[in-house]
BADREN-901957 format. One record per residue (C-alpha): chain; residue number from 1; x, y, z. Coordinates in pm, 1 decimal. Last residue first. Example, Ala and Ser with C-alpha at 12.3 -4.5 7.8 and 13.67 -1.06 7.14 Angstrom:
% residues 2
   chaine   num         xx         yy         zz
        A     2     1367.0     -106.0      714.0
        A     1     1230.0     -450.0      780.0
END
This chain:
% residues 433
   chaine   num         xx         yy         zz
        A   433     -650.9    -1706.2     1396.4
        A   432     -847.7    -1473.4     1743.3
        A   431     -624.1    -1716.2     1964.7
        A   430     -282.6    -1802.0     1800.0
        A   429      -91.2    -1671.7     2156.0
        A   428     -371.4    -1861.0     2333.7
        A   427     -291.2    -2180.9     2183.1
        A   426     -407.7    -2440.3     1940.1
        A   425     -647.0    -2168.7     1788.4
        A   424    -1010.7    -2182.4     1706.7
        A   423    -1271.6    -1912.7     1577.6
        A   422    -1616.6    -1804.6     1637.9
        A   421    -1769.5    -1521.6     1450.9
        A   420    -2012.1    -1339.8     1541.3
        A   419    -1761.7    -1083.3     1704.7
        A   418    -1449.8    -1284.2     1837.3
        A   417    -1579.0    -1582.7     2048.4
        A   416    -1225.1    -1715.4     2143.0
        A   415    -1230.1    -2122.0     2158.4
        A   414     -925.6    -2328.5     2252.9
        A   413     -852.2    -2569.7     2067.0
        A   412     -778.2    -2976.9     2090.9
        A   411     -964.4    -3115.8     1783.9
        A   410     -908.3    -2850.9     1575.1
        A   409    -1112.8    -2651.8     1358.0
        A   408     -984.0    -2563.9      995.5
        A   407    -1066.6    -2292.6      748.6
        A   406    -1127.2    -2400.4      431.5
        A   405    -1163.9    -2127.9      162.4
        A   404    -1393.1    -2037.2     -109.9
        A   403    -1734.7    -2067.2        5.6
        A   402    -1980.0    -1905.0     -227.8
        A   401    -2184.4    -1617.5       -9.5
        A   400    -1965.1    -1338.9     -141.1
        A   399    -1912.3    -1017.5       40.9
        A   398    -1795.3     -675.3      -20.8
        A   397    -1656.5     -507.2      255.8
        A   396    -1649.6     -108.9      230.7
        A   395    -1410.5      150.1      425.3
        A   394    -1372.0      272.5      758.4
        A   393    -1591.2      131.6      953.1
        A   392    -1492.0     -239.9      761.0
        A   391    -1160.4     -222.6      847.4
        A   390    -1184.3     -149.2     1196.7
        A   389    -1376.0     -468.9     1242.4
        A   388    -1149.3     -626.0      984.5
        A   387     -862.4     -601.2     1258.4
        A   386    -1074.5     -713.6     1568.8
        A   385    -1170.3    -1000.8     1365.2
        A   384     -808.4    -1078.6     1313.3
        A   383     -650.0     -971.7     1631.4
        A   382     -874.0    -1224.5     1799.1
        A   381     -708.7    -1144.8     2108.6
        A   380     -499.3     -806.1     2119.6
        A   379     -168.5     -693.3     1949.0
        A   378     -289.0     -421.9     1724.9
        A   377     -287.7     -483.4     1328.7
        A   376     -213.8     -261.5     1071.2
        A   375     -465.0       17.3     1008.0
        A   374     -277.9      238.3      726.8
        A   373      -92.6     -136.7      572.0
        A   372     -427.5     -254.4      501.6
        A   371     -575.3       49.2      339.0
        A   370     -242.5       50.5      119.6
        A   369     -284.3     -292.4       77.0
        A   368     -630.3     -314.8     -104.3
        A   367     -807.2     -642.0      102.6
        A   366     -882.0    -1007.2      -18.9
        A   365     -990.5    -1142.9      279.0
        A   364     -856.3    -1531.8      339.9
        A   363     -810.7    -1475.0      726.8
        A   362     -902.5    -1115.6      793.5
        A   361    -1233.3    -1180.2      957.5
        A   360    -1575.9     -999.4      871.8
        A   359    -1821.2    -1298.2      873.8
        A   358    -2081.0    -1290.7      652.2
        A   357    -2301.9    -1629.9      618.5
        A   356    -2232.1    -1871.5      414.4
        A   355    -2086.1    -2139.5      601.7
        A   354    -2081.6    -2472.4      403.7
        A   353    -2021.5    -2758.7      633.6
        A   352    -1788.9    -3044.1      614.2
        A   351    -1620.1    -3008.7      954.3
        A   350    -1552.1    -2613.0      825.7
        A   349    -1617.9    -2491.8      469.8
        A   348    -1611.5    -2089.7      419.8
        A   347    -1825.6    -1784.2      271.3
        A   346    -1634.3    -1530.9      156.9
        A   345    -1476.3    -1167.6      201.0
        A   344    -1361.3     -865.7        4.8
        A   343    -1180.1     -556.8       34.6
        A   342    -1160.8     -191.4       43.8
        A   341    -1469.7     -187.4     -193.1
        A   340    -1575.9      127.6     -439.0
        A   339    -1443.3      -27.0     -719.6
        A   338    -1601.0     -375.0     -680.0
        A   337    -1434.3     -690.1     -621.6
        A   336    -1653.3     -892.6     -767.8
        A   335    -1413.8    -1013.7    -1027.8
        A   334    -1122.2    -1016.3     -756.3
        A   333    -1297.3    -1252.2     -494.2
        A   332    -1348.3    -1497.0     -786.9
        A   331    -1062.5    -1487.9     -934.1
        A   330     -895.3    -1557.9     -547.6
        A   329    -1087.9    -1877.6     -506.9
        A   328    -1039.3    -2023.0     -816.0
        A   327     -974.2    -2319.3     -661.1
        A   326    -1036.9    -2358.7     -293.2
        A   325     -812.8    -2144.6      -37.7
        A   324     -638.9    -2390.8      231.1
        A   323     -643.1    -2311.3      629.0
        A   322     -354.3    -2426.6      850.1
        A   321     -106.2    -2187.5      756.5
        A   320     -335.2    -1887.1      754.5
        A   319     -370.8    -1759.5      421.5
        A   318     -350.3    -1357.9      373.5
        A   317     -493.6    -1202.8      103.7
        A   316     -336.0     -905.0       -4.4
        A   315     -369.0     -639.8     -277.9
        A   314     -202.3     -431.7     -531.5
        A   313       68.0     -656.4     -430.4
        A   312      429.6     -550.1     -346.4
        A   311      420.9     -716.1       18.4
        A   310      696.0     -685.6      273.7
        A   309      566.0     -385.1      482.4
        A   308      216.1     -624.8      498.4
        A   307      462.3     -928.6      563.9
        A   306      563.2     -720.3      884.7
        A   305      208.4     -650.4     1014.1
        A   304       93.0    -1012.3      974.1
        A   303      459.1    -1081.1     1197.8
        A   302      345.8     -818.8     1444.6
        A   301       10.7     -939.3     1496.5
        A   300       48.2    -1329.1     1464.8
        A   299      341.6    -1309.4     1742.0
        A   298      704.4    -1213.4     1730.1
        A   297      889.8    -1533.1     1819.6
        A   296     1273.6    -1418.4     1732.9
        A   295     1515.8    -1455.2     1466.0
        A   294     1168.5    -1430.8     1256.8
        A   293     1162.0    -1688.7      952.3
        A   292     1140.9    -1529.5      603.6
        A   291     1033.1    -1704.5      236.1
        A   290      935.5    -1511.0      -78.2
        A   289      832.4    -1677.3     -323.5
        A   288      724.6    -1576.6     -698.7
        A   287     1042.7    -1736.0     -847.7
        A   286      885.8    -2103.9     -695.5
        A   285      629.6    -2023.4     -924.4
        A   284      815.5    -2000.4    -1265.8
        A   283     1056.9    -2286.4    -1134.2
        A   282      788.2    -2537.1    -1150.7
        A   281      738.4    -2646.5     -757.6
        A   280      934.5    -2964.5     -622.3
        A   279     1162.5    -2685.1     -374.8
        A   278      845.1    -2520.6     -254.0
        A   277      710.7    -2807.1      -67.0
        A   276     1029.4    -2931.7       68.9
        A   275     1144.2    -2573.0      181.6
        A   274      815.2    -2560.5      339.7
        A   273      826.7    -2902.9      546.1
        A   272     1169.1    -2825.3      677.7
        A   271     1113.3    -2521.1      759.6
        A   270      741.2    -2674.2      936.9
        A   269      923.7    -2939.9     1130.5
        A   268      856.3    -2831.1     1455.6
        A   267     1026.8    -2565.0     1706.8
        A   266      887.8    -2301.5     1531.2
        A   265     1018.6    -1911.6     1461.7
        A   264      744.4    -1725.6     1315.0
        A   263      788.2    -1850.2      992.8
        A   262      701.6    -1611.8      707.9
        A   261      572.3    -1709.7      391.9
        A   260      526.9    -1452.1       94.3
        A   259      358.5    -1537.4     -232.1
        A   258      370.0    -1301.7     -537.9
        A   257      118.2    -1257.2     -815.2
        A   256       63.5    -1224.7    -1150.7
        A   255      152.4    -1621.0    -1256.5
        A   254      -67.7    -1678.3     -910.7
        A   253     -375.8    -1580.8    -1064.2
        A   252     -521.0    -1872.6    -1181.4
        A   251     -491.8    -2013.2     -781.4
        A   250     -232.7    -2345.8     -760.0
        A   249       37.4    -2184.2     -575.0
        A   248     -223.4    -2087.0     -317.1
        A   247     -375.2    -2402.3     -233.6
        A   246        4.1    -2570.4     -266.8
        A   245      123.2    -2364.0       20.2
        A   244     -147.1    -2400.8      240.8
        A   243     -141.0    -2849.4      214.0
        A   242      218.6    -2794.1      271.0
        A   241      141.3    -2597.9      578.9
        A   240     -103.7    -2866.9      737.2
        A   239      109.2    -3083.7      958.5
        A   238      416.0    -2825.6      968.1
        A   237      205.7    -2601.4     1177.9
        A   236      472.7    -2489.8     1438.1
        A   235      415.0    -2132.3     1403.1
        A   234      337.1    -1957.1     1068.1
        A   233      248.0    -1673.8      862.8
        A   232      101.9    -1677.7      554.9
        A   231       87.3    -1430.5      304.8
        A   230      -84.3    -1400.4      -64.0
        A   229       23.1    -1044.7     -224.8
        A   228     -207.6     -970.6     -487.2
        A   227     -150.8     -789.5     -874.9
        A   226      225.2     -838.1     -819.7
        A   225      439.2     -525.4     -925.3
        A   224      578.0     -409.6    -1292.2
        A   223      936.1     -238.5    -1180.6
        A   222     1141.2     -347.8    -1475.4
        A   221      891.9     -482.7    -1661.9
        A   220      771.5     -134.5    -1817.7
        A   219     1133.4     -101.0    -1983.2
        A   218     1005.9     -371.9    -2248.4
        A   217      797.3     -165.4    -2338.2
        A   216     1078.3       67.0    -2541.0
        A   215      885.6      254.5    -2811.1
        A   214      546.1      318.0    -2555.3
        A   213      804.2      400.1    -2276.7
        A   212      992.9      663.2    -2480.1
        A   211      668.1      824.2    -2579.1
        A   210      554.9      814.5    -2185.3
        A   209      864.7      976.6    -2045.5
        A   208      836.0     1243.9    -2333.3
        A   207      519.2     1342.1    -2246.5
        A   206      593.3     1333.7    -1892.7
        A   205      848.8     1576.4    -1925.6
        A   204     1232.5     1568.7    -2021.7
        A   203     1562.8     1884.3    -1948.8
        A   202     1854.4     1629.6    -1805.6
        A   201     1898.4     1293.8    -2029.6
        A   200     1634.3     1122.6    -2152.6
        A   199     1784.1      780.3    -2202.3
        A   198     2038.1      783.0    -1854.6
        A   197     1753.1      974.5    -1677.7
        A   196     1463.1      688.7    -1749.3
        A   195     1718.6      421.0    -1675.3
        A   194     1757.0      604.0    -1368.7
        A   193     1416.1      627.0    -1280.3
        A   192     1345.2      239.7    -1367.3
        A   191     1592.1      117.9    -1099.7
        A   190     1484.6      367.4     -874.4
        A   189     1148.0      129.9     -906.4
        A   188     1316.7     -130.3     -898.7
        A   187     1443.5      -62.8     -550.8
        A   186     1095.3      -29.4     -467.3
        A   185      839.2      303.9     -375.2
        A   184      978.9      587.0     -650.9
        A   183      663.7      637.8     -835.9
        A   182      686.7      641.1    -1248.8
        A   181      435.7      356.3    -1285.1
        A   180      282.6      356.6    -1629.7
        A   179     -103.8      409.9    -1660.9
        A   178     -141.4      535.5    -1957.1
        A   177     -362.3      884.5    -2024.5
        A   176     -147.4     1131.7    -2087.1
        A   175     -192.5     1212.3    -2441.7
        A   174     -568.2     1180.1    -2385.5
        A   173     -571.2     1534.9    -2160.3
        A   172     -576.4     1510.9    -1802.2
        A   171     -939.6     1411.5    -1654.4
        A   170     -954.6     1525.2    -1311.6
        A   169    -1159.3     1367.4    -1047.3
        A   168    -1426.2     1453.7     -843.3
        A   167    -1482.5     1573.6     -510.0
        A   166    -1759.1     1777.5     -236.5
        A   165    -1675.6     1644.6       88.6
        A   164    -1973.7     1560.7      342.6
        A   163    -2014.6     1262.4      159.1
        A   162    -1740.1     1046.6      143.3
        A   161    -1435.6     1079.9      -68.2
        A   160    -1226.8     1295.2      129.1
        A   159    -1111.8     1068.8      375.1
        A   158    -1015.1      794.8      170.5
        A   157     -793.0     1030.6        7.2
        A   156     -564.8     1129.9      317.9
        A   155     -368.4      763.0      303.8
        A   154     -121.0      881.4      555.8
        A   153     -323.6      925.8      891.3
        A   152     -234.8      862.1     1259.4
        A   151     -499.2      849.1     1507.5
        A   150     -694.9     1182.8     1638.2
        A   149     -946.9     1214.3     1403.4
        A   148    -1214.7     1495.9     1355.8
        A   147     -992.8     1773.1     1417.5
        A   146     -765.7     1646.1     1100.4
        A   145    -1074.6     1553.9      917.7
        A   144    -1235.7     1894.0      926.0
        A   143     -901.2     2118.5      882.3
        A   142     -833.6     1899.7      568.3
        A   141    -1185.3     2001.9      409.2
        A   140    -1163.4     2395.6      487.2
        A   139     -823.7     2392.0      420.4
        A   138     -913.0     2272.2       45.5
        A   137     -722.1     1993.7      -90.3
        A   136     -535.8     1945.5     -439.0
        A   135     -395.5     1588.1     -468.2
        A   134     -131.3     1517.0     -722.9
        A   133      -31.4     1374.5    -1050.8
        A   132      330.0     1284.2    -1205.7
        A   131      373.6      925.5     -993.3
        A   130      155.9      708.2    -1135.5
        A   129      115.6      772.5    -1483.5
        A   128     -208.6      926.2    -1551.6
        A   127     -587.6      865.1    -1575.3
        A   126     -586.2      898.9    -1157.8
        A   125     -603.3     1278.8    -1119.1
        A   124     -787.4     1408.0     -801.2
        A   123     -995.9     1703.8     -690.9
        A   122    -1083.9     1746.0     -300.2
        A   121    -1304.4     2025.9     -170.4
        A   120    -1418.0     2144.0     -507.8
        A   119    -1568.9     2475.2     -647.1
        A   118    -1568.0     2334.6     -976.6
        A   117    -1408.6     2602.8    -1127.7
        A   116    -1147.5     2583.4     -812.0
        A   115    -1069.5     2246.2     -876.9
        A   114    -1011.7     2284.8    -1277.4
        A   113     -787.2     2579.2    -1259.1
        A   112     -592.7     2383.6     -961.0
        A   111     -615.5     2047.0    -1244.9
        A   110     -458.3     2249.8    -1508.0
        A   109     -208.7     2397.1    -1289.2
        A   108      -93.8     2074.9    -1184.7
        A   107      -78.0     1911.7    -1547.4
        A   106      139.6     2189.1    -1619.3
        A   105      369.7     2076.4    -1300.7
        A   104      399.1     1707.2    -1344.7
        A   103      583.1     1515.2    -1054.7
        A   102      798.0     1336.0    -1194.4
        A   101      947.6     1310.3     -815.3
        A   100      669.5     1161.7     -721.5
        A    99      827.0      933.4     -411.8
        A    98      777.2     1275.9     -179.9
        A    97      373.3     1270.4     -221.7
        A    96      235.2     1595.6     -356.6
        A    95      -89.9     1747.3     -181.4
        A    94     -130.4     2059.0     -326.4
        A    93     -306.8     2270.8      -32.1
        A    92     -538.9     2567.5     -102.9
        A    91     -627.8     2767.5      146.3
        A    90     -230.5     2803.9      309.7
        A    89     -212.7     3038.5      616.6
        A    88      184.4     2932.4      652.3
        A    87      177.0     2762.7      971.4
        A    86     -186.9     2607.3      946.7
        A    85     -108.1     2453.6      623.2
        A    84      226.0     2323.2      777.0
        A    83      -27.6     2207.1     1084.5
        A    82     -252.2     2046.8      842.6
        A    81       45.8     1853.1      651.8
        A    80      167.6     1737.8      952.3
        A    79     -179.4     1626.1     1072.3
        A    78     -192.6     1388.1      747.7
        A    77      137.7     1267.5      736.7
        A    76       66.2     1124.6     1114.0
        A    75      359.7      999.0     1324.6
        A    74      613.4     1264.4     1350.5
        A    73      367.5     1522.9     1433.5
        A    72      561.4     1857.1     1339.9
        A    71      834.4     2009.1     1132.7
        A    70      812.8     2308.6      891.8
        A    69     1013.4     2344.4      611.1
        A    68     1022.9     2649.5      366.9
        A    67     1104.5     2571.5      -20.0
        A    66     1296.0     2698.5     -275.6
        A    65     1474.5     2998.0      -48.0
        A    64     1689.3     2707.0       72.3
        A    63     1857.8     2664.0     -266.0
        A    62     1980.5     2262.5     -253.6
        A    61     2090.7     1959.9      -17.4
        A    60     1867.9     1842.9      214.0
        A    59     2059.4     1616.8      479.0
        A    58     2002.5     1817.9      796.5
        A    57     1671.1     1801.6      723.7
        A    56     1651.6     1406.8      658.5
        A    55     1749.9     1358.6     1029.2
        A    54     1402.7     1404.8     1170.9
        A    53     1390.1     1561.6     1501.1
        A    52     1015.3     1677.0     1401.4
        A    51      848.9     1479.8     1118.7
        A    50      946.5     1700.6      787.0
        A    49      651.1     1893.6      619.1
        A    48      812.1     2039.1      333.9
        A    47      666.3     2345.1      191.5
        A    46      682.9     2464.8     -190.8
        A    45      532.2     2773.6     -326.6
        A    44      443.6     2707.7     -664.0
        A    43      734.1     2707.1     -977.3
        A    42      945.1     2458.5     -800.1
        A    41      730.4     2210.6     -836.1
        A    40      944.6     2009.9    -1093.2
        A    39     1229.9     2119.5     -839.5
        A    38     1116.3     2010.5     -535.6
        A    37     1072.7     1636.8     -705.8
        A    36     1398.6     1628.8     -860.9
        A    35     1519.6     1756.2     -529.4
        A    34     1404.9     1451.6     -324.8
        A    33     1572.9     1195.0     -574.4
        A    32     1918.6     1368.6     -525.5
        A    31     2067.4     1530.2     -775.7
        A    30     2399.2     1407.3     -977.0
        A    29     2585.1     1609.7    -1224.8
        A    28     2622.6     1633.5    -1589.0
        A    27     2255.7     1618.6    -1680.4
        A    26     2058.8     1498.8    -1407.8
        A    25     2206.0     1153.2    -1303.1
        A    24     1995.7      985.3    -1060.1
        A    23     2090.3      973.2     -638.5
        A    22     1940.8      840.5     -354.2
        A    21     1860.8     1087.9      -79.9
        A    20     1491.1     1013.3     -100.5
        A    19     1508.3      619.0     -118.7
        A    18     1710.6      655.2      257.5
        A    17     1708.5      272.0      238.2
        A    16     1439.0      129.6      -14.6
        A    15     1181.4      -88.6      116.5
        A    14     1099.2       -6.6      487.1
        A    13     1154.1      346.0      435.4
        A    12     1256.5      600.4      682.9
        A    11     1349.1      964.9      594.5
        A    10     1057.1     1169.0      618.0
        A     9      900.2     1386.4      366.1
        A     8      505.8     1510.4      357.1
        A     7      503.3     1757.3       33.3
        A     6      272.4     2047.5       81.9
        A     5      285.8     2270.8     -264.6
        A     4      112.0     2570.4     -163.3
        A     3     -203.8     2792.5     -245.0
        A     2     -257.5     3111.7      -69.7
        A     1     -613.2     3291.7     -115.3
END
């Protein structure tokens, strides 16, 4: 049996430009971000699986006869990974991701020892910093998902853990059991690295990562991310957008979380309206703000799609800009959030009613981003519905009866019976809201 270290690399990133061929200090010279992470695994056989015409291979700097590459599928991590597997008759795939570049070797071993006693498809660590564990995969279990699917997949864990897959999870010992982020995925996040490098110096594990961080917690705020994202996107509601802003402002959670608005170029007075509205906020919310207006009309679609790239949030909810969440709306989709969910939705007012029945639309859902950000949405009417109707065959939808937003029917719309749900737009490019 061959096992191998598959790490998925490509050189795009929509947060940190060219993030794996930015430099920290390693003792008295510099090394790029994508070698620290070849060469904590350096010790297994190590195969990149680079997107094919990819500039990043012409880039890599380092001792060729450390890794292999192969290149394939450009659009699905998942496939790539398969046909490196496939390539170099790998069994036993290590799945590591290229922004873990403290990558933890020992605990590695100790999980591969523990995934084959269990005879496992899939074994995971989670009780660890993010950013030292990894996946471990059988062939067997990657060859059935990549021949079963067709679209592109990054997020290969929601795959596995269904039945059909034998999986569990591996417990690394107490010491390294906090749940520090280490992952290279925001500018403060190489922010934190480098600190990391300029304290520790060159030869430094994750024990030592995690002692210094436990004596200096104040480093942990550096790159500490939003528990949700709220977004709204908008075009030409500047009649009802203050009444958004302040719905969301005013949840309990909003001192953890960060708010992103996004104007989709309108010809009203909705900048003028926002930057009004945000400007006689306390300063501690108006810091968690974000505002953007597209050079160019994009569309709901593409601009939902483009604050999902923006947000830093565990999880998103996003607000249209003519609906309102109640109080305590978002507590209360969190606390029943349960761990086996991909999201959450609620009941709803409308014309003074209570609806309480379950209706899977991505308006005032609170979804987990990474499962949001994998599916995206397509540019089709009632993009919403059609969005959380892809959502939910995929992954779980809790529900709660209790209304906890207001979503808004207008006068003068036009109707778009989307699913069992009917919803109301004030034009056909809104259609599907």
């Amino acid at each position: 049996m061959k096992t191998a270290v598959i790490i998925c690399v490509r050189s795009g990133s929509n947060r940190i430009e060219n993030k794996l061929l930015a430099t920290v200090k390693s003792g008295d010279f510099l090394r790029l971000t994508l070698e620290e992470c070849i060469e904590r695994v350096s010790g297994f056989d190590v195969i990149l699986a680079i997107p094919e015409g990819d500039p990043i291979q012409d880039a890599l700097i380092g001792n060729s006869n450390i890794y292999d590459i192969f290149t394939g599928n450009p659009s699905s991590p998942l496939h790539r990974m398969w046909y490196a597997a496939i390539a170099n008759s790998v069994d036993t795939i290590i799945r590591v991701t290229a922004d873990d570049i403290f990558v933890d070797s020992e605990l590695l071993r100790k999980q591969l020892a523990y995934h084959h006693k269990q005879n496992n498809d899939y074994t995971y660590m989670g009780n660890c910093p993010q950013g030292v564990a990894a996946e471990i995969i059988s062939f067997k279990a990657l060859d059935k998902i990549a021949t079963e699917h067709d679209e592109p997949i990054e997020f290969t864990s929601y795959y596995l853990k269904k039945p059909g897959f034998k999986y569990s999870e591996y417990v690394p010992p107490k010491e390294y059991q906090h749940r520090f982020r280490l992952e290279l995925d925001y500018p403060e996040d190489l922010t934190l690295i480098r600190v990391i490098y300029s304290l520790l110096g060159d030869n430094f594990g994750t024990l030592d990562i995690i002692n210094l961080l436990k004596r200096h917690p104040e480093l942990i705020d550096i790159n500490r991310l939003p528990l949700i994202t709220f977004y709204t996107c908008n075009k030409n509601y500047g009649k009802y957008i203050r009444e958004c802003i302040l719905s969301v402002v005013s949840q309990g959670l909003f001192d953890h979380s960060e708010y992103i608005i996004l104007d989709d170029k309108s010809t009203d007075d909705s900048t003028a309206v926002i930057l009004e509205t945000i400007s006689g906020l306390p300063e501690h919310q108006k810091s968690r703000i974000r505002v953007y207006r597209n050079p160019e009309n994009l569309g709901l679609s593409q601009s939902s799609n483009k604050c999902l790239h923006l947000a830093k949030g565990r999880y998103v909810m996003r607000v249209d800009s003519d609906d309102y969440l109640l109080p305590g709306a978002a507590n209360r989709m969190l606390i029943n959030l349960k761990h086996d969910f991909g999201g959450i939705v609620s009941g709803y007012t409308r014309d003074g009613m209570e609806c309480k029945e379950k209706h899977l639309h991505s308006g005032c859902a609170l979804l987990e981003k990474r499962l949001a950000l994998e599916l995206q949405y397509k540019e089709n009417p009632g993009y919403g519905a059609a969005f959380m109707k892809r959502f939910e065959e995929k992954y779980k939808v809790g529900f709660i009866e209790e209304p906890l937003w207001h979503y808004r029917k207008h006068a003068n719309s036009i109707k778009a019976k989307n699913g069992d749900m009917t919803m109301t737009s004030l034009n056909p490019a809104e259609a599907g809201k």
